[in-house]
PAFI-402985 format. One record per atom (N, C-alpha, C): residue in three letters; atom name; residue number from 1; x, y, z. Coordinates in Angstrom, 1 decimal, always signed. Example, Ala and Ser with C-alpha at 12.3 -4.5 7.8 and 13.67 -1.06 7.14 Angstrom:
REM PAFI-402985
+---------+-------+-----+--------+--------+--------+
: residuo : atomo : num :      u :      v :      w :
+---------+-------+-----+--------+--------+--------+
:     ALA :     N :   1 :  +13.2 :   -5.7 :   +7.8 :
:     ALA :    CA :   1 :  +12.3 :   -4.5 :   +7.8 :
:     ALA :     C :   1 :  +13.2 :   -3.3 :   +7.8 :
:     SER :     N :   2 :  +12.8 :   -2.2 :   +7.1 :
:     SER :    CA :   2 :  +13.7 :   -1.1 :   +7.1 :
:     SER :     C :   2 :  +12.9 :   +0.0 :   +7.9 :
+---------+-------+-----+--------+--------+--------+
This chain:
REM PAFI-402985
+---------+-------+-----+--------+--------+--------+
: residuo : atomo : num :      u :      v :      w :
+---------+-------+-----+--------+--------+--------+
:     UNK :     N :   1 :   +9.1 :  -33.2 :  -16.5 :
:     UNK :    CA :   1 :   +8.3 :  -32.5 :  -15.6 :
:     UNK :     C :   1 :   +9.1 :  -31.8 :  -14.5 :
:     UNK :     N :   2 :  +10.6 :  -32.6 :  -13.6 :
:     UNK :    CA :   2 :  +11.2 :  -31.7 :  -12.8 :
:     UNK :     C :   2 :  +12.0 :  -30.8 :  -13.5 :
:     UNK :     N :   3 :  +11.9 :  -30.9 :  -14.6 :
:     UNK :    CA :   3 :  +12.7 :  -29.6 :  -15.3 :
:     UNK :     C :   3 :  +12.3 :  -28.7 :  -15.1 :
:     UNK :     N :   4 :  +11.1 :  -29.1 :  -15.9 :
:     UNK :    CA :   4 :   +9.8 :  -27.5 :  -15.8 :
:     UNK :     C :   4 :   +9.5 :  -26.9 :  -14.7 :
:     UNK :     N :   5 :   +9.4 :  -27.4 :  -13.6 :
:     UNK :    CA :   5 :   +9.1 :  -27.6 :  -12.3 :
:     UNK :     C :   5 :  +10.6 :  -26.6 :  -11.7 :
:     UNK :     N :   6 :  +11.5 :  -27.0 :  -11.9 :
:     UNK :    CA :   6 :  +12.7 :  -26.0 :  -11.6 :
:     UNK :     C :   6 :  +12.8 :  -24.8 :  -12.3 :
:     UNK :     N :   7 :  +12.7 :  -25.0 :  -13.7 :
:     UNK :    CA :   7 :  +12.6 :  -23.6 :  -14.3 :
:     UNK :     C :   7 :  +11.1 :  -22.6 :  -13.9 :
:     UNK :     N :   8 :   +9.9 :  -23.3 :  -13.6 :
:     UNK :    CA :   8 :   +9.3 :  -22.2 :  -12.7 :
:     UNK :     C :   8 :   +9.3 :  -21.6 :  -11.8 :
:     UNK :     N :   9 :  +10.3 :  -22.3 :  -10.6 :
:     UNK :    CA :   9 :  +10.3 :  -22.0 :   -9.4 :
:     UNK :     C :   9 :  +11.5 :  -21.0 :   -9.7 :
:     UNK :     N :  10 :  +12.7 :  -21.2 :  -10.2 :
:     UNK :    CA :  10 :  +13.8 :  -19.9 :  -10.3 :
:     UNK :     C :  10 :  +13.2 :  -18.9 :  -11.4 :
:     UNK :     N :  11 :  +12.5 :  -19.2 :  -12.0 :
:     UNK :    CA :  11 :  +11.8 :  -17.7 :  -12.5 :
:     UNK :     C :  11 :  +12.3 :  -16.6 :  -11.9 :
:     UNK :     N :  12 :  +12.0 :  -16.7 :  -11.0 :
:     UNK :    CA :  12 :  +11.8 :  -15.4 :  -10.0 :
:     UNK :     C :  12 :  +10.2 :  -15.1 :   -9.4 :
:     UNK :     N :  13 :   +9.5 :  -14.9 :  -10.2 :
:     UNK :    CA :  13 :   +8.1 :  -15.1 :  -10.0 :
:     UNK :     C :  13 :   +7.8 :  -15.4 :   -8.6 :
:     UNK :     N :  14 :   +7.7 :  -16.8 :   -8.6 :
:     UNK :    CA :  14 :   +7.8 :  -17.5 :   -7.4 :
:     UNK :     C :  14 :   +8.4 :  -17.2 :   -5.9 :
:     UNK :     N :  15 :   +9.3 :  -16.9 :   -6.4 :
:     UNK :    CA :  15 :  +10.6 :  -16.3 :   -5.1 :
:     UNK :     C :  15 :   +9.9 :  -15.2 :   -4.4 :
:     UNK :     N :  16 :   +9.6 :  -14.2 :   -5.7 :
:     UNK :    CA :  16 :   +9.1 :  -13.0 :   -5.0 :
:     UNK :     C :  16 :   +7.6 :  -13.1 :   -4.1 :
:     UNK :     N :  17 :   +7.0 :  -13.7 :   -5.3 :
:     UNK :    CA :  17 :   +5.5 :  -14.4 :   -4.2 :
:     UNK :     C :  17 :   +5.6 :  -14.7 :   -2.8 :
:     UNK :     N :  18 :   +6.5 :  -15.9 :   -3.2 :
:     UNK :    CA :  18 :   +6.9 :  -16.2 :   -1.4 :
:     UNK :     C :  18 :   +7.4 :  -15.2 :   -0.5 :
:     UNK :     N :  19 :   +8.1 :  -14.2 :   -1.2 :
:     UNK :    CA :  19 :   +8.5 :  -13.2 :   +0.0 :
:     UNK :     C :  19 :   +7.5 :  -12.9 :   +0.2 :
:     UNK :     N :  20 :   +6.6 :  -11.7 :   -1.1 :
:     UNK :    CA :  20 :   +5.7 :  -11.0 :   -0.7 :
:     UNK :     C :  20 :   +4.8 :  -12.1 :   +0.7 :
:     UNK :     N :  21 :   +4.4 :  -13.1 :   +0.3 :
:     UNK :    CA :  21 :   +3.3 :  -13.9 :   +1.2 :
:     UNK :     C :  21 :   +3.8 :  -13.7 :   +2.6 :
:     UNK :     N :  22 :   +5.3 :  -13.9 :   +2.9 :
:     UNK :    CA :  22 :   +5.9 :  -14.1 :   +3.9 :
:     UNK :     C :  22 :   +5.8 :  -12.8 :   +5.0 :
:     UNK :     N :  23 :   +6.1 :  -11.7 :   +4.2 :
:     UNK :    CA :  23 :   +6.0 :  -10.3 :   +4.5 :
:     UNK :     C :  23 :   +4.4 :  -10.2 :   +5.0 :
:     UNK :     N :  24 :   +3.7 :  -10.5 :   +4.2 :
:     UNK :    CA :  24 :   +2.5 :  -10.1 :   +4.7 :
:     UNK :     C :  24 :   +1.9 :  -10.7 :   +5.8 :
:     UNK :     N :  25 :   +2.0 :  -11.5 :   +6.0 :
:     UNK :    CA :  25 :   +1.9 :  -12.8 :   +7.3 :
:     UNK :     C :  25 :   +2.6 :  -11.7 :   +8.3 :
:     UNK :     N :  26 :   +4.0 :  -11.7 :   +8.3 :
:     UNK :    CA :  26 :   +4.5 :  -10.6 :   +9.3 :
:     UNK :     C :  26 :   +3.8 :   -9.0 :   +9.6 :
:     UNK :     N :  27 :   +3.4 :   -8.9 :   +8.4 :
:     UNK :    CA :  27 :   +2.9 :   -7.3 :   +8.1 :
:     UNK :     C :  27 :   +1.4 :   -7.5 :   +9.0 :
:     UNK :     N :  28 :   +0.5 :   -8.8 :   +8.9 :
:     UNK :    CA :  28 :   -0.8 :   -8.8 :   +9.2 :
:     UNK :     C :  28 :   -0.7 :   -8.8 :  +11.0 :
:     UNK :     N :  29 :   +0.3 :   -9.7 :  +11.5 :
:     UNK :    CA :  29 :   +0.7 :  -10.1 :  +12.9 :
:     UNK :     C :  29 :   +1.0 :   -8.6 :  +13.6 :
:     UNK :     N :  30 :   +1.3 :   -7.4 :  +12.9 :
:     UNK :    CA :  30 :   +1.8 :   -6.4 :  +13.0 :
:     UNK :     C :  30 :   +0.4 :   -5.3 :  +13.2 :
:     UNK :     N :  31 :   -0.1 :   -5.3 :  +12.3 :
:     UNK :    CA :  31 :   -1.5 :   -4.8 :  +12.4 :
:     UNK :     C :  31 :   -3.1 :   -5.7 :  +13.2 :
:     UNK :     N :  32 :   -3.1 :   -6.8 :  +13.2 :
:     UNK :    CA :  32 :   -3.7 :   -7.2 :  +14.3 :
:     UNK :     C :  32 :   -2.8 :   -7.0 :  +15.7 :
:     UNK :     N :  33 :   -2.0 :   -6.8 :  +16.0 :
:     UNK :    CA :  33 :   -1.1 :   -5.8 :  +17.3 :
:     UNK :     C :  33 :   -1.5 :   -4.4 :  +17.4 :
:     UNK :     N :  34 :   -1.6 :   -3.7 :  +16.7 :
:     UNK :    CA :  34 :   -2.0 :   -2.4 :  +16.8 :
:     UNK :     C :  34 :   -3.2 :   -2.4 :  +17.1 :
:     UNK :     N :  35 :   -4.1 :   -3.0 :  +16.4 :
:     UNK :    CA :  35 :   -5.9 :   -3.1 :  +16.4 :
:     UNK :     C :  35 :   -6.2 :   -3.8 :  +17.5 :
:     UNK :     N :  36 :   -5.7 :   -4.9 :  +17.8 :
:     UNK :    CA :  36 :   -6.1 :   -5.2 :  +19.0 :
:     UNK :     C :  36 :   -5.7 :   -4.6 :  +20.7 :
:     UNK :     N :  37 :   -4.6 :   -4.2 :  +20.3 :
:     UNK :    CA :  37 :   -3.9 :   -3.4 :  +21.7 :
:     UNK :     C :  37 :   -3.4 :   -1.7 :  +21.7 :
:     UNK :     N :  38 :   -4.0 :   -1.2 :  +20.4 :
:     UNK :    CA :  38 :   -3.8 :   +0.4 :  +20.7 :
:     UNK :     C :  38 :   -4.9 :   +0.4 :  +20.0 :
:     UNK :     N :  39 :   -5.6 :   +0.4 :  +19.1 :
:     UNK :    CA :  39 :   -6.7 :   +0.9 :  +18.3 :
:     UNK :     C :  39 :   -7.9 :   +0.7 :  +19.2 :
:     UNK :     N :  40 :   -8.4 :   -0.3 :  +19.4 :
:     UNK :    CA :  40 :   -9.5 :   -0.7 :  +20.5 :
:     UNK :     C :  40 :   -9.6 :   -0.4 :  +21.4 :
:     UNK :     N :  41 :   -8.8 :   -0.6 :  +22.2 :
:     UNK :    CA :  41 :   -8.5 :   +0.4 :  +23.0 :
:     UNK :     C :  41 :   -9.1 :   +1.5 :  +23.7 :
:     UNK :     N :  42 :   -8.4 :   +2.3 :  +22.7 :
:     UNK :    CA :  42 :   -8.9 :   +3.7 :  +22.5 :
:     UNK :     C :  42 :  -10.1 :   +3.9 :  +22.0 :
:     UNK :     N :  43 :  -10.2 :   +3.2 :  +21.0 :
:     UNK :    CA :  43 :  -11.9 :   +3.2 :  +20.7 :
:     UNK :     C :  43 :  -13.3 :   +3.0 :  +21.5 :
:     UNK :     N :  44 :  -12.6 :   +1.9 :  +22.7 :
:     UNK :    CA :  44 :  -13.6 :   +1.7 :  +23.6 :
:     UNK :     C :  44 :  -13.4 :   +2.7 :  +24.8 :
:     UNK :     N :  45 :  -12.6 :   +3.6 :  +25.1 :
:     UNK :    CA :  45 :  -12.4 :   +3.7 :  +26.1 :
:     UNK :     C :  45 :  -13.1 :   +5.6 :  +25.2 :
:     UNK :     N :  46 :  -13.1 :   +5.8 :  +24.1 :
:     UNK :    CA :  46 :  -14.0 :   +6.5 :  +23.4 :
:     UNK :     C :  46 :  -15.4 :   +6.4 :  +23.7 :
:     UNK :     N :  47 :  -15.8 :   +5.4 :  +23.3 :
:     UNK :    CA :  47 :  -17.5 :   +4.9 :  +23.6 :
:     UNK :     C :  47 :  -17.6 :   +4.8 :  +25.1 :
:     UNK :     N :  48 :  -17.0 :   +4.8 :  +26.1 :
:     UNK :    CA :  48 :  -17.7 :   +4.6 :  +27.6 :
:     UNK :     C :  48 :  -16.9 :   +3.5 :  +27.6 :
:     UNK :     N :  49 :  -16.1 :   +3.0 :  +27.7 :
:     UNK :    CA :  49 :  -15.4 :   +1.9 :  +28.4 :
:     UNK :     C :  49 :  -15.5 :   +0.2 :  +28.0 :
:     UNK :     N :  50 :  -16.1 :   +0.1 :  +26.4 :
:     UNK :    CA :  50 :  -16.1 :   -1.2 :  +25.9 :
:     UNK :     C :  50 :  -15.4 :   -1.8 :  +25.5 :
:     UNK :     N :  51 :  -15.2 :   -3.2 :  +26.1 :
:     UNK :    CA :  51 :  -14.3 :   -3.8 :  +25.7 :
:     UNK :     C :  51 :  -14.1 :   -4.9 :  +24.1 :
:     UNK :     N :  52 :  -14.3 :   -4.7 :  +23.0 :
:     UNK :    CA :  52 :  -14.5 :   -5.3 :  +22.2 :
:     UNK :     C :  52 :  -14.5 :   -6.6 :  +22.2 :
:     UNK :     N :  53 :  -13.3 :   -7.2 :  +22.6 :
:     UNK :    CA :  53 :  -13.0 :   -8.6 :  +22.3 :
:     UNK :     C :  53 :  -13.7 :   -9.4 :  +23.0 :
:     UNK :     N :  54 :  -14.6 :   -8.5 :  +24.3 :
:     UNK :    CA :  54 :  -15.4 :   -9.6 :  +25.0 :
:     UNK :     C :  54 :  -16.8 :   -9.5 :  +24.5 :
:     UNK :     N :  55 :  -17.0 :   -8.5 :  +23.9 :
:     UNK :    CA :  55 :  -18.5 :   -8.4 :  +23.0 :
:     UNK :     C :  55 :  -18.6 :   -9.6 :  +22.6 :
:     UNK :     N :  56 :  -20.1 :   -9.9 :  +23.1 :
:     UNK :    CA :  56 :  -20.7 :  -11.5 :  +22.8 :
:     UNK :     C :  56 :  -22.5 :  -11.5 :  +22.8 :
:     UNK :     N :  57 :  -22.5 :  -12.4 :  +21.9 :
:     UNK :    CA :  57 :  -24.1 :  -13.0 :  +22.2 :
:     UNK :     C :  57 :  -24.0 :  -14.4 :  +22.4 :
:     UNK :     N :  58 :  -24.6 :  -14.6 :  +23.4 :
:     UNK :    CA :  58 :  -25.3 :  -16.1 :  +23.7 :
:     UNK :     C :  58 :  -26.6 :  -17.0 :  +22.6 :
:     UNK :     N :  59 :  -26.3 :  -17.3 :  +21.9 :
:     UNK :    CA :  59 :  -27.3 :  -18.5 :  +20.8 :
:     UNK :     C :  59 :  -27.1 :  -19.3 :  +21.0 :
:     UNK :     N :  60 :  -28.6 :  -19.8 :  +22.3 :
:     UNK :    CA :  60 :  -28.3 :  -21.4 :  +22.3 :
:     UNK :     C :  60 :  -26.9 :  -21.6 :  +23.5 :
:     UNK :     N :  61 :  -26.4 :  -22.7 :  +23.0 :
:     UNK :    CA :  61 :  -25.3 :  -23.0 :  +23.4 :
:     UNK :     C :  61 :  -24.0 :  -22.8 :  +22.7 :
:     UNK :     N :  62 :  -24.6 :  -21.7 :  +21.8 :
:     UNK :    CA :  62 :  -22.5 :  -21.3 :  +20.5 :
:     UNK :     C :  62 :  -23.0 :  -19.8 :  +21.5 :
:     UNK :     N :  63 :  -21.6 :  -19.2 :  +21.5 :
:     UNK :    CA :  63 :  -21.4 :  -17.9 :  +21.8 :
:     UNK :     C :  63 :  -20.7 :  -17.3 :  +20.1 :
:     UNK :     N :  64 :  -21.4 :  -16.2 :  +20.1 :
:     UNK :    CA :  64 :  -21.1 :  -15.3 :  +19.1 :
:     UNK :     C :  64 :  -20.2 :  -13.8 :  +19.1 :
:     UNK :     N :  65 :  -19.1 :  -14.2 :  +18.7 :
:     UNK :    CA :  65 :  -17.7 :  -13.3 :  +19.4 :
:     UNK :     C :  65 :  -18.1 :  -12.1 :  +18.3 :
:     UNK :     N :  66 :  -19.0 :  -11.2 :  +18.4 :
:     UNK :    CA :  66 :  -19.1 :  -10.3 :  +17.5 :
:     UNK :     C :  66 :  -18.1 :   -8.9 :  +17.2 :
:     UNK :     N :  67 :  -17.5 :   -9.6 :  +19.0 :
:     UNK :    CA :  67 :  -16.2 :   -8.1 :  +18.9 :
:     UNK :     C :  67 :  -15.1 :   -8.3 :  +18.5 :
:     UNK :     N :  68 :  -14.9 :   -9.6 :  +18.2 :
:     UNK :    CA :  68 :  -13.6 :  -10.2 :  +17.8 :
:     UNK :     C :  68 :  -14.0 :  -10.2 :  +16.2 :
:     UNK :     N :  69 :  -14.8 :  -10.0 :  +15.8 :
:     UNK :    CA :  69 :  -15.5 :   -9.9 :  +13.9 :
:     UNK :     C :  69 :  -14.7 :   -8.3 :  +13.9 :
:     UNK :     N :  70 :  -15.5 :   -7.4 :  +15.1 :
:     UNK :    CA :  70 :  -15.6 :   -6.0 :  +14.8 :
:     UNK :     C :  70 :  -14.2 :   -5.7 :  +14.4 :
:     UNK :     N :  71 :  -12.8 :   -6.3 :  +15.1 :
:     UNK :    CA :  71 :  -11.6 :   -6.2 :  +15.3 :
:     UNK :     C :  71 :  -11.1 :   -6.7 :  +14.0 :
:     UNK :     N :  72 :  -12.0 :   -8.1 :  +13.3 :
:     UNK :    CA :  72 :  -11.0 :   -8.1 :  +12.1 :
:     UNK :     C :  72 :  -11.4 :   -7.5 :  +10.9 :
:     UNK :     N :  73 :  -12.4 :   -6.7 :  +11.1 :
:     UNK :    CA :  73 :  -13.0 :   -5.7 :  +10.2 :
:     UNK :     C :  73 :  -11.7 :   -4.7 :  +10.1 :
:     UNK :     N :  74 :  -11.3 :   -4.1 :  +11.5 :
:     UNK :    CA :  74 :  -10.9 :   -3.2 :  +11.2 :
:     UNK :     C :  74 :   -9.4 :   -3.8 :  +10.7 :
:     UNK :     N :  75 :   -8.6 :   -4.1 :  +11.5 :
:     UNK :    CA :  75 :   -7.6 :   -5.2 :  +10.9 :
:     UNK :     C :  75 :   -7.7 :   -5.3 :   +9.0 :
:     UNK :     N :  76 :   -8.6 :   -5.6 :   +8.2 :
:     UNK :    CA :  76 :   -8.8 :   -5.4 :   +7.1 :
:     UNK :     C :  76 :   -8.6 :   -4.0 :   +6.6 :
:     UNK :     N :  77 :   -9.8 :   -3.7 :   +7.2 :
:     UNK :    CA :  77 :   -9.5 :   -1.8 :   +6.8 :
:     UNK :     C :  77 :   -8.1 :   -1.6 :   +6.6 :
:     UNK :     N :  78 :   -7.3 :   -1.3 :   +7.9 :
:     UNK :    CA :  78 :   -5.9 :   -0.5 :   +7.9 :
:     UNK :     C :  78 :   -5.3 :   -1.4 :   +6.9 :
:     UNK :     N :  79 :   -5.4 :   -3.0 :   +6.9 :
:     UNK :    CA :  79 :   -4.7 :   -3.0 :   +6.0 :
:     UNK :     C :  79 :   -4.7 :   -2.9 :   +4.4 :
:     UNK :     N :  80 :   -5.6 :   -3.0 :   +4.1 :
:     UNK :    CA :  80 :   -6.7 :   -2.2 :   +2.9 :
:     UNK :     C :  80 :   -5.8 :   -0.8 :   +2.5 :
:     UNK :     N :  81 :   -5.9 :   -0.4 :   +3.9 :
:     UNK :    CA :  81 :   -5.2 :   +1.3 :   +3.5 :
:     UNK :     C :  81 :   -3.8 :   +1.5 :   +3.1 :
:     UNK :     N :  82 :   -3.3 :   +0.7 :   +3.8 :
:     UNK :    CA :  82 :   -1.9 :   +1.0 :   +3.6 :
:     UNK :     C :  82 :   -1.2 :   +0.4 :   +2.4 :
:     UNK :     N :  83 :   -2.2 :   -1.0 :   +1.7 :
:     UNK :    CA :  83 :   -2.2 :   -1.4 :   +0.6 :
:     UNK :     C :  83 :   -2.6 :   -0.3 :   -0.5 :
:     UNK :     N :  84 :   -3.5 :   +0.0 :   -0.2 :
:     UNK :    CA :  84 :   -4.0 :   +1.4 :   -1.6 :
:     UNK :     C :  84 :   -3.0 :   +1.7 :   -1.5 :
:     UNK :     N :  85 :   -2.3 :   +2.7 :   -0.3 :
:     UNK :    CA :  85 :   -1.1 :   +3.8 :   -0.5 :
:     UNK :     C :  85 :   -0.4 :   +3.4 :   -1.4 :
:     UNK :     N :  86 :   +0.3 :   +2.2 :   -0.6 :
:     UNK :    CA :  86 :   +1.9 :   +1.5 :   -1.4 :
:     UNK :     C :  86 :   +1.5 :   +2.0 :   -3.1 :
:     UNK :     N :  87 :   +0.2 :   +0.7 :   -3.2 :
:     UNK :    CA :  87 :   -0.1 :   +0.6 :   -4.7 :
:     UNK :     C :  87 :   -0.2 :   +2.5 :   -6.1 :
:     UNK :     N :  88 :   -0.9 :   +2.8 :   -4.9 :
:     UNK :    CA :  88 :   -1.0 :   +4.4 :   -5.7 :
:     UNK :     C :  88 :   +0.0 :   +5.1 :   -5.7 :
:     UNK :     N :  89 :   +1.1 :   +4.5 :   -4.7 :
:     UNK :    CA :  89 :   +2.8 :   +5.3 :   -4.5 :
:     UNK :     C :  89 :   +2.9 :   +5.2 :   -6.1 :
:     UNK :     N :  90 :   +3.0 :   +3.6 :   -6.0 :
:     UNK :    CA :  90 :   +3.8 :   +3.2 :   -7.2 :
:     UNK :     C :  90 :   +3.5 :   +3.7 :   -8.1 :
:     UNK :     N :  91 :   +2.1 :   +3.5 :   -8.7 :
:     UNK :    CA :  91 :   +1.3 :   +3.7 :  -10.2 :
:     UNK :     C :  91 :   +1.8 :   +5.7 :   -9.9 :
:     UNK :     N :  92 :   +1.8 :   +6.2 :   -9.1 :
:     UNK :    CA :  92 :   +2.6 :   +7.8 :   -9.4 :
:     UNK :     C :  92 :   +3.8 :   +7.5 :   -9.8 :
:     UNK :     N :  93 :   +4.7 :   +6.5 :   -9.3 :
:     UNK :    CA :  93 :   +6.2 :   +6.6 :  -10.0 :
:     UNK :     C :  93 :   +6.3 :   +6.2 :  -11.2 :
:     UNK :     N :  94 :   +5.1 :   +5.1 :  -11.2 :
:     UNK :    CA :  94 :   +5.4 :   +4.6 :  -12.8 :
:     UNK :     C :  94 :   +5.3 :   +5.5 :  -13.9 :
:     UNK :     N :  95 :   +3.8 :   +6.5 :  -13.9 :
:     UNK :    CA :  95 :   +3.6 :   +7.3 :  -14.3 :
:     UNK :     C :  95 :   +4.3 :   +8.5 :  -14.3 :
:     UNK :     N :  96 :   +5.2 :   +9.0 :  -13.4 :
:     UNK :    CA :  96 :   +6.4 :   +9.9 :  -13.6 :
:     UNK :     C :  96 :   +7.3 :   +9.0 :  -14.4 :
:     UNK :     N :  97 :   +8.0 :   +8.2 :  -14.0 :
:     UNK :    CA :  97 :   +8.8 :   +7.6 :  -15.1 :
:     UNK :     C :  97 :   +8.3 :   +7.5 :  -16.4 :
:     UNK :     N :  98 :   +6.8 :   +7.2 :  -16.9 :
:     UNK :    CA :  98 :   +7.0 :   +6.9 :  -18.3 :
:     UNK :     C :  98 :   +6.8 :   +8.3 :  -18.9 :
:     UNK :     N :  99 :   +6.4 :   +9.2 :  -17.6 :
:     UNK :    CA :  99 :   +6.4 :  +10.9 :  -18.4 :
:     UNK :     C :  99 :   +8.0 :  +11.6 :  -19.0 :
:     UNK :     N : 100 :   +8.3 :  +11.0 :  -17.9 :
:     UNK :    CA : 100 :  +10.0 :  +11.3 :  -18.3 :
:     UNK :     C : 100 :  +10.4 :  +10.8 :  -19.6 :
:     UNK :     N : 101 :   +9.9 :   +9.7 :  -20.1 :
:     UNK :    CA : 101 :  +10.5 :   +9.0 :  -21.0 :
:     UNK :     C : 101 :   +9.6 :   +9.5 :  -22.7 :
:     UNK :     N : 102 :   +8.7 :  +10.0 :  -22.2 :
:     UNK :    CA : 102 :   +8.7 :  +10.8 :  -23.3 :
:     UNK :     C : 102 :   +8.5 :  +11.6 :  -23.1 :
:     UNK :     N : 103 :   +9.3 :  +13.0 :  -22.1 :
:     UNK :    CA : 103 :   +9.7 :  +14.2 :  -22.2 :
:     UNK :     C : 103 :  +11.1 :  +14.1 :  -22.8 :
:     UNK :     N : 104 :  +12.0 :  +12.7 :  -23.1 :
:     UNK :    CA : 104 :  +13.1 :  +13.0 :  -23.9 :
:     UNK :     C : 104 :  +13.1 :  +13.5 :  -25.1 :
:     UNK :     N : 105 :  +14.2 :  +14.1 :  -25.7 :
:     UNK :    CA : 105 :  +14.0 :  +14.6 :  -27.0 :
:     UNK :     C : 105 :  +14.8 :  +13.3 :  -28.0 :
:     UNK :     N : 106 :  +13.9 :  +13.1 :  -29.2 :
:     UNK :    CA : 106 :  +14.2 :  +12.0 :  -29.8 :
:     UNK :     C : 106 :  +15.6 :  +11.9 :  -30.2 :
:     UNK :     N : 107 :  +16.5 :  +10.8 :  -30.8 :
:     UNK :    CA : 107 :  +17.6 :  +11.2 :  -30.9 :
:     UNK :     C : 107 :  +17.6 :  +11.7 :  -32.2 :
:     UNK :     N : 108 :  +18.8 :  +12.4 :  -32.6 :
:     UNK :    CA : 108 :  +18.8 :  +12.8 :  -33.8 :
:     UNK :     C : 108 :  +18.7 :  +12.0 :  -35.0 :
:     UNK :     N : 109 :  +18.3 :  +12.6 :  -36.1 :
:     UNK :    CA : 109 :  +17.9 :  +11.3 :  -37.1 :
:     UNK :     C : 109 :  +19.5 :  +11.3 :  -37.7 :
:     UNK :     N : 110 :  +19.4 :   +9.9 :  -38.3 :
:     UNK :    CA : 110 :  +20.5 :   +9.8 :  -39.2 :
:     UNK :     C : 110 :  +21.2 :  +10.8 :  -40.8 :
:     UNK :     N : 111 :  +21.8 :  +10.7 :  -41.3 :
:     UNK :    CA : 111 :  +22.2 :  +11.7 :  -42.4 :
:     UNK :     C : 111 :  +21.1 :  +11.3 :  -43.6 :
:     UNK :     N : 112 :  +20.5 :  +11.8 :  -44.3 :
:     UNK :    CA : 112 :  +19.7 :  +11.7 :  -45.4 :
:     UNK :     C : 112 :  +20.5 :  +10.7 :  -46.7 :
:     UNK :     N : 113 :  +19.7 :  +10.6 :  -47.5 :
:     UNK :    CA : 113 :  +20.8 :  +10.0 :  -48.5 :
:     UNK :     C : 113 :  +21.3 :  +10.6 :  -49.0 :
:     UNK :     N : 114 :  +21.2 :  +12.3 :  -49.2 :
:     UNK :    CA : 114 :  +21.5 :  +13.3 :  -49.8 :
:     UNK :     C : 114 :  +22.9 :  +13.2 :  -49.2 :
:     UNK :     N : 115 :  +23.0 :  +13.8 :  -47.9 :
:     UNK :    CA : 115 :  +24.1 :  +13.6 :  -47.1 :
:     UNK :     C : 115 :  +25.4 :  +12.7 :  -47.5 :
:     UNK :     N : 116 :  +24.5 :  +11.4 :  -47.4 :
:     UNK :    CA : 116 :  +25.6 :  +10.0 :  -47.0 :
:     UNK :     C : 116 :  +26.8 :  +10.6 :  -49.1 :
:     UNK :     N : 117 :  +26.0 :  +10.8 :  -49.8 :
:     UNK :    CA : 117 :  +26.0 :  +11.0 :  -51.2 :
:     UNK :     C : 117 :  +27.5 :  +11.7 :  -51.2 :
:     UNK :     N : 118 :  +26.8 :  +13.3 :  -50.7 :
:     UNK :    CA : 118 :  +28.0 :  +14.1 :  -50.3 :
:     UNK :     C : 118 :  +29.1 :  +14.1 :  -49.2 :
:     UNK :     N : 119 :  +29.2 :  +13.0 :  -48.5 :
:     UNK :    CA : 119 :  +29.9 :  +12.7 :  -47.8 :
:     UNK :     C : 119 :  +30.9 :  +11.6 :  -48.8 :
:     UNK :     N : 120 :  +30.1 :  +10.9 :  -49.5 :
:     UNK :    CA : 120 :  +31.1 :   +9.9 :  -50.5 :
:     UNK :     C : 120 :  +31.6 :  +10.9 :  -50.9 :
:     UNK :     N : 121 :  +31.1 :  +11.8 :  -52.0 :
:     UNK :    CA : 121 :  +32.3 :  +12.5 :  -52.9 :
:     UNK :     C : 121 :  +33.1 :  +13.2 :  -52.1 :
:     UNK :     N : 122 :  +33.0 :  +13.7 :  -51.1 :
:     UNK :    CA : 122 :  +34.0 :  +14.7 :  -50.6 :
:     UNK :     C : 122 :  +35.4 :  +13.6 :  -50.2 :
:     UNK :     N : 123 :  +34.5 :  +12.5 :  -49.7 :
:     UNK :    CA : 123 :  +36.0 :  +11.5 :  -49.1 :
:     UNK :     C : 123 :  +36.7 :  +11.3 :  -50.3 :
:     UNK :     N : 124 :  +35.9 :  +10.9 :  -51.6 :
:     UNK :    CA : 124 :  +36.8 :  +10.9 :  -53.0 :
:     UNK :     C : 124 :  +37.6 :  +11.5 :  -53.2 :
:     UNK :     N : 125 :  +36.8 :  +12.6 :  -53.1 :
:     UNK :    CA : 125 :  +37.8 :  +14.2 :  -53.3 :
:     UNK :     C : 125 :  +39.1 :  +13.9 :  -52.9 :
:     UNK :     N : 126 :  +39.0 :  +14.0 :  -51.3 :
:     UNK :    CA : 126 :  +40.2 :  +13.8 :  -49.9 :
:     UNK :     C : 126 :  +41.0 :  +12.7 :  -50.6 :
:     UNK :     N : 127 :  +40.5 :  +11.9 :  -51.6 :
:     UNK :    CA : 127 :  +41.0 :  +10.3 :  -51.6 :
:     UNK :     C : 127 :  +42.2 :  +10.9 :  -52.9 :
:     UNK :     N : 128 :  +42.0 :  +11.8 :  -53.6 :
:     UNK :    CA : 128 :  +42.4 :  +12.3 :  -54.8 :
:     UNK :     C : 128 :  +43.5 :  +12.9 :  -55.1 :
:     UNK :     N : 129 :  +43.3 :  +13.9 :  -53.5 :
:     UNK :    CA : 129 :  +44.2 :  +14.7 :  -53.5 :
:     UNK :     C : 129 :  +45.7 :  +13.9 :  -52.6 :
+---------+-------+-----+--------+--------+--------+
């Protein structure tokens, strides 16, 4: 079982996973930065001067952080967006690449048996003389 166990993990599979996860942890810390400190911002100072993250309702005795929801809404969005792009980058390259690949011209076919035929006798020939 630690064999198996080794040979999944060096796949590669794995490796890349973990970066990707790793990346995106960093990528998300990056965009909750923007959305919380330039996006909102500006958005509330759009609307009349709201501050989002203090948007609240009182229930009872829980407080309901509804501006801090509004924020990872958007947080989702952007990153939503930038995810399509990448994704749609790609699926265009892939699709140019496999157009390319058959815009090549096939290779040439091999000699007929006709050919290979008259290629023996002539070497005969050559062989004779």
């Amino acid at each position: 079982m630690w064999k198996e166990f080794k040979e999944f993990v060096n796949r590669g599979d794995v490796v890349n996973l973990a970066v990707a996860v790793i990346i995106a942890g960093a990528f998300g810390a990056i965009i909750s930065s923007l959305v919380n400190d330039i996006i909102m911002p500006l958005v509330g100072v759009i609307l009349g001067g709201i501050d989002f993250s203090s948007l609240s309702i009182q229930v009872g005795e829980a407080t309901v952080l509804y501006g801090s929801f509004i924020q990872a809404i958007v947080d989702f969005l952007i990153i939503t967006l930038v995810l399509f792009l990448i994704v749609r980058g790609y699926n265009r390259l892939q699709a140019a690449r496999e157009q390319e690949a058959k815009e090549k011209p096939p290779a040439p076919p091999g000699p007929s048996p006709e050919e290979k035929l008259l290629a023996e006798i002539r070497d005969l020939l050559k062989a004779k003389e």
